[in-house]
Structures are given as structure tokens and as C-alpha cells.
ZATIBA-384101 format. One line per field, with one value per residue: residue number from 0; x negated, y negated, z negated of N, C-alpha, C, CB in turn; residue in one letter. Coordinates in steps of 0.1 Angstrom, whole numbers, plus 2048, in hexadecimal, padded with zeros to 3 digits. Atoms other than C-alpha are relative to their C-alpha. Glycine has a CB too. Example, Ala and Ser with C-alpha at 12.3 -4.5 7.8 and 13.67 -1.06 7.14 Angstrom:
<sites>
padren	0	1
n.c1	7F7	809
n.c2	80C	80B
n.c3	800	800
ca.c1	785	777
ca.c2	82D	80B
ca.c3	7B2	7B9
c.c1	7F7	808
c.c2	7F4	7F5
c.c3	800	7F8
cb.c1	80A	7FC
cb.c2	800	7FB
cb.c3	7F4	80E
keba	A	S
</sites>
This chain:
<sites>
padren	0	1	2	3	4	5	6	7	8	9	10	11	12	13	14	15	16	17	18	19	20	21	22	23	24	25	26	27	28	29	30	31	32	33	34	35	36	37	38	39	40	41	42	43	44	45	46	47	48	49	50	51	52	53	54	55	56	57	58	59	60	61	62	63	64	65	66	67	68	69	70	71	72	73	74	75	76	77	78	79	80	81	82	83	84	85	86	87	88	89	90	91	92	93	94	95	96	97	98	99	100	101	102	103	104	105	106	107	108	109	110	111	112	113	114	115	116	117	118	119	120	121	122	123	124	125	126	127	128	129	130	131	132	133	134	135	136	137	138	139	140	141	142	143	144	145	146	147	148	149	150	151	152	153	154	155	156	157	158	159	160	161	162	163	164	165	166	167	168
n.c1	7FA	7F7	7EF	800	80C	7FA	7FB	807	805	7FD	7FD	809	7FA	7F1	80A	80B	7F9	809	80B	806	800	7F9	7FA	7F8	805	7FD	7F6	7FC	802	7F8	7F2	7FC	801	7F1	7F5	7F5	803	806	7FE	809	7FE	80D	80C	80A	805	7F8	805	811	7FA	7FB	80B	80A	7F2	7FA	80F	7FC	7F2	7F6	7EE	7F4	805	7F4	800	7FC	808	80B	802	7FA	808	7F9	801	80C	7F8	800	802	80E	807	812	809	7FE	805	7F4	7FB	7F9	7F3	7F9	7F9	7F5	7F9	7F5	7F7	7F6	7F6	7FF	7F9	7F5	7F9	7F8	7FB	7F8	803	80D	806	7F6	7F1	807	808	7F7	7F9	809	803	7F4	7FE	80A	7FA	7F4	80A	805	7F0	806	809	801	7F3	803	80D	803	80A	807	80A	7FE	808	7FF	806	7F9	7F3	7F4	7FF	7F5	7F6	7FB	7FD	7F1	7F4	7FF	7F7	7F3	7F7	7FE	80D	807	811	808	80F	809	80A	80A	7FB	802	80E	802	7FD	7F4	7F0	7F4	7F9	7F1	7F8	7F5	7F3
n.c2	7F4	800	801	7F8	805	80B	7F9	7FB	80A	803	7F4	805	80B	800	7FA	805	80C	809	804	806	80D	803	806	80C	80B	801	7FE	7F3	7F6	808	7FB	7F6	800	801	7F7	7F9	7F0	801	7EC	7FD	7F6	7F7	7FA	808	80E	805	7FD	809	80B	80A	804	80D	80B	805	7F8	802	801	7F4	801	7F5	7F7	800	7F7	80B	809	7FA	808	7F7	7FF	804	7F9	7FF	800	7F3	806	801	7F2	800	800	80F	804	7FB	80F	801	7F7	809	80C	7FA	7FD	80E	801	7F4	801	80B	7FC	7F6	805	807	7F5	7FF	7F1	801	7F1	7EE	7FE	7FD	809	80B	7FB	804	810	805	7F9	80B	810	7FA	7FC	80E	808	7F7	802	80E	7FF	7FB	808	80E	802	7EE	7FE	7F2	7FE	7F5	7FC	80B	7FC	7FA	810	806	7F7	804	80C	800	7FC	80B	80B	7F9	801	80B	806	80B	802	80D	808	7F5	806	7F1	7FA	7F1	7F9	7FC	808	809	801	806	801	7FC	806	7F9	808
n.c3	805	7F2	80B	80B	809	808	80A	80A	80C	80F	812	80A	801	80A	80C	807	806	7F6	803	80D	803	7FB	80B	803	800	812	801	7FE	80C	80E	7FE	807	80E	803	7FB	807	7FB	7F3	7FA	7F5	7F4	808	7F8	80D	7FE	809	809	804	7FF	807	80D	800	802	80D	803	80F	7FE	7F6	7F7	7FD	7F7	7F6	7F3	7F7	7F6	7F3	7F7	7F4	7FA	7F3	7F4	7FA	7F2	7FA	7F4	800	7FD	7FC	810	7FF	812	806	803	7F5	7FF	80A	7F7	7F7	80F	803	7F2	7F9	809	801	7F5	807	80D	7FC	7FC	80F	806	80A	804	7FD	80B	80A	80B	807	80C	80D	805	807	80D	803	80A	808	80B	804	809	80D	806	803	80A	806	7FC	7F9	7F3	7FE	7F7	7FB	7F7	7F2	7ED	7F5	7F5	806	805	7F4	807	80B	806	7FA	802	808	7FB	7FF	812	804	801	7F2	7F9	805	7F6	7F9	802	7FB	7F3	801	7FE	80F	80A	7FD	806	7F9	80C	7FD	80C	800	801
ca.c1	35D	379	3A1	393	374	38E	3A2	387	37B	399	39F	37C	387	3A6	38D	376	378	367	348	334	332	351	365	381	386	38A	3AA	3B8	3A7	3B8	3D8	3D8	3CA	3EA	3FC	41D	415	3FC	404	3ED	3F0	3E1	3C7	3A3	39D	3B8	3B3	38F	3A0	3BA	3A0	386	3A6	3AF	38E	397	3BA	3CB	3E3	400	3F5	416	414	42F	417	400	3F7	409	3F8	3FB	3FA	3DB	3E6	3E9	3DE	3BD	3A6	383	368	368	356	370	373	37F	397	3A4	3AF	3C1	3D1	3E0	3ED	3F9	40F	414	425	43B	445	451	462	475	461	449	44B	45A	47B	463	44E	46D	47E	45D	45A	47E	47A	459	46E	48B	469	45D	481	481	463	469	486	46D	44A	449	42E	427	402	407	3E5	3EE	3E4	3EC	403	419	413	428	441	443	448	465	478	475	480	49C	4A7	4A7	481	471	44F	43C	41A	400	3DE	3C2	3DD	3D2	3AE	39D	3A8	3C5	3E8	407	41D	448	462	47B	4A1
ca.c2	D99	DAB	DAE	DCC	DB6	D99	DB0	DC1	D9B	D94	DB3	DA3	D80	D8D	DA0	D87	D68	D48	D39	D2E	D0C	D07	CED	CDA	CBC	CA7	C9A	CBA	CC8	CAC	CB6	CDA	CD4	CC5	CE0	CF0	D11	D1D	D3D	D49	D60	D80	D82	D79	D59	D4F	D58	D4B	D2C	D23	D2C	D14	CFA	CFD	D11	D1F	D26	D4C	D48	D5A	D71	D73	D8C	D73	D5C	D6F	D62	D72	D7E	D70	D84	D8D	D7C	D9C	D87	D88	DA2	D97	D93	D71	D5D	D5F	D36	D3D	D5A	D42	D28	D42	D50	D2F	D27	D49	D43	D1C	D26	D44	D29	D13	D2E	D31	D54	D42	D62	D8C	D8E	D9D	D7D	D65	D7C	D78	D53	D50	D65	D4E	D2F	D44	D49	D27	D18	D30	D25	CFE	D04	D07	CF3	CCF	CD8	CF7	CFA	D17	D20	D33	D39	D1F	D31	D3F	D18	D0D	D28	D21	CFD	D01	D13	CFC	CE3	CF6	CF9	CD6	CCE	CAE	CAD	C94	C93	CA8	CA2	CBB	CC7	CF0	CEC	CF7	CE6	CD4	CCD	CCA	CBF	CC3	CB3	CCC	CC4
ca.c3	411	422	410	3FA	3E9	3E3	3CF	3BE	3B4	3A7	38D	383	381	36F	355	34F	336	33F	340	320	329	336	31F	319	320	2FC	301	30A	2EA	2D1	2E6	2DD	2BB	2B3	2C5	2AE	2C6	2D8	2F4	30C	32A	320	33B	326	33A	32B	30C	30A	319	300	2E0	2F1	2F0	2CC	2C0	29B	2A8	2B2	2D3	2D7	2EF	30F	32A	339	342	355	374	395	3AC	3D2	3F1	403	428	43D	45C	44D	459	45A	437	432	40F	3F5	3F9	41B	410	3F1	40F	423	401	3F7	41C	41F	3FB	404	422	40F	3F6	415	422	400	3F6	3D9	3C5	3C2	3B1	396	38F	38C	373	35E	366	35A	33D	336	333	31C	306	306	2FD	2E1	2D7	2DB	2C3	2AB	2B7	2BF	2D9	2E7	2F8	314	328	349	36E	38D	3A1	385	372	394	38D	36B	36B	38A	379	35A	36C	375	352	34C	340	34C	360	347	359	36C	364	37B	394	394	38B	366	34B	35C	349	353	336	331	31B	312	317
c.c1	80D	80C	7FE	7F6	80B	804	7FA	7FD	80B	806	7F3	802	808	7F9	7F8	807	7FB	7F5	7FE	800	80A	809	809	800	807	80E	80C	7FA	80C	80F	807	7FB	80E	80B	807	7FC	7F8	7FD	7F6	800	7F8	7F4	7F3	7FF	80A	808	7F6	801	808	7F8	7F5	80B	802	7F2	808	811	803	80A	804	7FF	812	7FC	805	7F8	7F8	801	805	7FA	804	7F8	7F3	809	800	7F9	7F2	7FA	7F6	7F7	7FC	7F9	80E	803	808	80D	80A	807	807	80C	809	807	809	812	808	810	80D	80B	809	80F	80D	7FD	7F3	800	80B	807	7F8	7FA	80D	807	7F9	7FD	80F	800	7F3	809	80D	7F2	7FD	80B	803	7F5	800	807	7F9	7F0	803	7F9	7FC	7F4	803	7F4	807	7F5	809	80C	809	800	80E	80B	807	80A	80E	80C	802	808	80E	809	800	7EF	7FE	7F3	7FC	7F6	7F8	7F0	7F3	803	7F9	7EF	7FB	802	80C	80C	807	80C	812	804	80C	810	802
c.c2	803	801	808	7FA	7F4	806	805	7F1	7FE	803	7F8	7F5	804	805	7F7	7F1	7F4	7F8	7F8	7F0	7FB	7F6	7F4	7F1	7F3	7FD	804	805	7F9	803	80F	802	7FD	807	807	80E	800	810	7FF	80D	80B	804	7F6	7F1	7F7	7FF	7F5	7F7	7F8	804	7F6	7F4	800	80C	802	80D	80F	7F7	80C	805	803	805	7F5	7F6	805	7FA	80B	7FF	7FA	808	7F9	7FA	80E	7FF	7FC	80E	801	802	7F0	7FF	800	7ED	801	809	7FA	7F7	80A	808	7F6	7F6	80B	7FC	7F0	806	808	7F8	7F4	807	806	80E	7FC	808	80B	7F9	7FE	7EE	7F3	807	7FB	7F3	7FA	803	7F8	7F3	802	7FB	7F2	7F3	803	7F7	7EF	7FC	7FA	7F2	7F5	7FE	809	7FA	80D	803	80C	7FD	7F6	805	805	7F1	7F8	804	7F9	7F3	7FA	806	7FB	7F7	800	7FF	7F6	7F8	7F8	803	7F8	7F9	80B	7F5	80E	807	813	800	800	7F4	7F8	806	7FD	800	7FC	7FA	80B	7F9	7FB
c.c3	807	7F3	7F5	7F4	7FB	7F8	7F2	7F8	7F8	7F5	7FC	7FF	7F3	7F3	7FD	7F9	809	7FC	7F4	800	809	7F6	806	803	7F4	7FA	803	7F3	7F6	803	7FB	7F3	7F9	802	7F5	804	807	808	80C	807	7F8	807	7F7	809	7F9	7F1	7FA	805	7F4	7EF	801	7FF	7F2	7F7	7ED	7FF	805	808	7FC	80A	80B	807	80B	806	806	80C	80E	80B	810	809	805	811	808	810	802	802	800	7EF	80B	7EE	7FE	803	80C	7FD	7F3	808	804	7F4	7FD	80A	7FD	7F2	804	80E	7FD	7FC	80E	804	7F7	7F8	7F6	7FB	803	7F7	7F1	7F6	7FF	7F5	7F7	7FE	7F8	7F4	7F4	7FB	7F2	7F4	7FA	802	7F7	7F9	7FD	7FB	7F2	7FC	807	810	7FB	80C	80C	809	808	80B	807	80A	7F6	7F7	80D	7FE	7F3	7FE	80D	7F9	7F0	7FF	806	7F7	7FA	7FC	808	7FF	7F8	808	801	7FF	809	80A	7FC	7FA	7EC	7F8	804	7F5	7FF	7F2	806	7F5	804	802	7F3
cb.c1	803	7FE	810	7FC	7F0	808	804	7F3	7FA	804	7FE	7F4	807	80F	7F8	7F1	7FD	807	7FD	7F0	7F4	803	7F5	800	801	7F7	800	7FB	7EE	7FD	7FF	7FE	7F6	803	7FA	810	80A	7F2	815	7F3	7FA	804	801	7EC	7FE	805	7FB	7F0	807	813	7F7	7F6	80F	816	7EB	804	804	80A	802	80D	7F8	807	80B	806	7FA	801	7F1	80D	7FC	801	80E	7F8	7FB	810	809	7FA	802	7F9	7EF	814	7F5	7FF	7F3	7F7	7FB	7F6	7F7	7F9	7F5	7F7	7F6	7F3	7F8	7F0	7F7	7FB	7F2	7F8	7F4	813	7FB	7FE	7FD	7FA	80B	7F5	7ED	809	802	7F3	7FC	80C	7FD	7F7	80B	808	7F2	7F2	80E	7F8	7F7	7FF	806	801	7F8	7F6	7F7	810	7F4	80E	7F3	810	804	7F4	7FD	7FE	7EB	7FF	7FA	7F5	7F0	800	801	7F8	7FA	7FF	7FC	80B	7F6	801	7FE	7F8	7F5	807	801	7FF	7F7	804	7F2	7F1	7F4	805	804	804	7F7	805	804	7FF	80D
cb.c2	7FF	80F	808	80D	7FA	7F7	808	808	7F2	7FA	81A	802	7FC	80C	80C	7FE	7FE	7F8	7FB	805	7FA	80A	7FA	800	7FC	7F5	7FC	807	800	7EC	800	809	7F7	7F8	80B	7FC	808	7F8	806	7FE	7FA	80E	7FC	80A	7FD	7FF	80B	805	803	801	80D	7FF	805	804	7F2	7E8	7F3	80D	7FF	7FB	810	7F6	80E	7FA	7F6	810	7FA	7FE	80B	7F0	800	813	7F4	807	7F6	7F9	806	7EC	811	7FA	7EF	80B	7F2	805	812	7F7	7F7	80C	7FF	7F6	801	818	802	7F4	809	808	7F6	7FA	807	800	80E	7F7	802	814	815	80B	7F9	7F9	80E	807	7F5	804	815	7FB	7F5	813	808	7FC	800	810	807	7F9	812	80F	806	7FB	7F4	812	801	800	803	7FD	812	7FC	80C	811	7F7	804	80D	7FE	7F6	807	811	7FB	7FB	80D	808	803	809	7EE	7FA	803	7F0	806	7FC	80B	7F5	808	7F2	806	7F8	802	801	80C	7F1	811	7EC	806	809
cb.c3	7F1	80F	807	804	80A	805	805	806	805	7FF	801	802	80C	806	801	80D	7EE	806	808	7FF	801	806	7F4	7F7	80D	7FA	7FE	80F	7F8	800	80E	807	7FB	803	809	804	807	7FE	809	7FB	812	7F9	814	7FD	80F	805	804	805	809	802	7FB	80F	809	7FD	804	7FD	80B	7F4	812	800	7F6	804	800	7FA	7FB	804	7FE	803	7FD	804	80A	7FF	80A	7FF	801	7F3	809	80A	7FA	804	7FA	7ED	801	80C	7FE	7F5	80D	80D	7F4	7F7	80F	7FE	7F1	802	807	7F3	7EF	809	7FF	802	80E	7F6	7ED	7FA	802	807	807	80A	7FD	800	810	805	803	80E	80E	804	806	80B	804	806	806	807	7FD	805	809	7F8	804	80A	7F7	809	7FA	809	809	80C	80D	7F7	802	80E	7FC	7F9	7FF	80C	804	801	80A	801	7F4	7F3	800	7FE	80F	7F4	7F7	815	7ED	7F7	810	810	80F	7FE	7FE	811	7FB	80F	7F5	800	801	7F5	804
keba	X	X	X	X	X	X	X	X	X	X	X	X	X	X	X	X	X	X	X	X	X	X	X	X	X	X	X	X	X	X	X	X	X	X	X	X	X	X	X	X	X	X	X	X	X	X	X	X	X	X	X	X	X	X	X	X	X	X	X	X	X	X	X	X	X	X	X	X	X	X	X	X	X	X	X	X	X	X	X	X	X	X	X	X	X	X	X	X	X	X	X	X	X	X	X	X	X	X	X	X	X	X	X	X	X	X	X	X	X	X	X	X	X	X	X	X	X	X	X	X	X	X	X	X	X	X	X	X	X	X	X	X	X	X	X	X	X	X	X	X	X	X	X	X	X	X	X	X	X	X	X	X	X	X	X	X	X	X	X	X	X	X	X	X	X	X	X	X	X
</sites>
């Protein structure tokens, strides 16, 4: 596909939930069963993500966490499978982020205003569950760490089901 089919896939990506037999893994469920809060990006996969996680349960639905989108490289010009244009995608951003341009002005306001929310909220909750997206999960949890939060432990690295857990200050 060429730069306009990746796009198109991923307004459909971004609309669609996720597969029927896609699940949890169990203790990741017993983790957010116990959850005090549980917020979820408002795109449906994440959605129909954190109800298969605590099944029973309404999230708290957060724009904030939505997932930010990363630049098409511009240096691509051919149609390529989308596995190939996912590699040059996450170079072209890896690269940015060395660079010191990991996101717009825009998505660090909202990743800052994300952690305002979920200090707020850990006022309150023992343990907040948060389903997001991988490249705004990076975000998130830099500028976390910014504000004092510790890294606990990463479990999955960016791939489904992974989770990356925080001890507030």
C-alpha cells in the first residue's frame, strides 16, 4: 500500500475494537480486578480492551490517553506491505525521539495534563488500571517519571496485553 492506504488503515484500526478471541492474560485480569480505577483511552480498542481486563466493570473513558499518532516518514514513496511501512514508521519516530522531537508541543501538553489526571486520581485509588496506546504509553510514563513516579516493572514491552506498572511519589 502506498502513504494514503496506511492512513486509511489506520482511521480503521482506530475504529475497530479487537478480536473475539483475543484475551488477557490471567494475571493481568486478577491485577485489574483489584483495580481502585479503571480509565481507558477512548478509542474502542481500548475500550473493548480494558472491559475484557476487568469484564463486569465500566472504565472511565479519557480522551487523554489516546494514542498519538506518528509521522508517515516522507522519505517513503513507494507501496510497500503495511509490516514494511510499520518498520519505517517506528525508525522514522525512533530517530525523532533521538533527535529530541518524540512528540508536537500539542501531545506533551496532553501527556502532561494525563499525568495531572492520574495524580488526581491516585489521591483517591490505591491502584489505577490505565489501558492506552505504545507510543503515547512512552510519553506517558516519561513524563511520569519526570514528576517523581517510579518505573516498577515492564512486563510485554509494547506488544498486546503488556504492562508497565508505577509507584506514585
Amino acid at each position: 500500500m502506498d502513504s494514503a492506504g496506511v492512513l486509511q488503515w489506520r482511521d480503521s484500526y482506530d475504529a475497530a475494537g479487537i478480536l473475539p478471541d483475543s484475551a488477557p492474560p490471567p494475571d493481568l485480569v486478577a491485577e485489574a480486578a483489584g483495580a481502585d480505577c479503571l480509565i481507558a483511552s477512548d478509542l474502542p480498542r481500548a475500550i473493548a480492551s480494558a472491559e475484557r481486563l476487568a469484564p463486569g466493570r465500566t472504565p472511565r473513558i479519557s480522551p487523554l490517553m489516546r494514542e498519538m499518532y506518528l509521522d508517515l516518514p516522507r522519505w517513503v514513496v513507494a507501496r510497500w506491505p503495511l509490516r514494511v511501512w510499520e518498520v519505517c514508521i517506528t525508525a522514522h519516530w525512533f530517530v525523532r525521539s533521538w533527535q529530541g522531537g518524540i512528540a508536537t508541543p500539542e501531545e506533551l501538553r496532553r501527556a502532561a495534563d494525563a499525568v495531572e489526571s492520574l495524580e488526581e486520581t491516585s489521591r483517591d485509588a490505591a491502584t489505577t488500571v490505565v489501558v492506552t496506546h505504545g507510543a503515547f504509553r512512552r510519553l506517558l510514563a516519561m513524563r511520569l517519571v519526570d514528576r517523581g513516579w517510579t518505573a516498577v516493572s515492564r512486563t510485554g514491552g509494547y506488544s498486546n496485553w503488556s504492562a508497565w506498572r508505577f509507584r506514585s511519589p
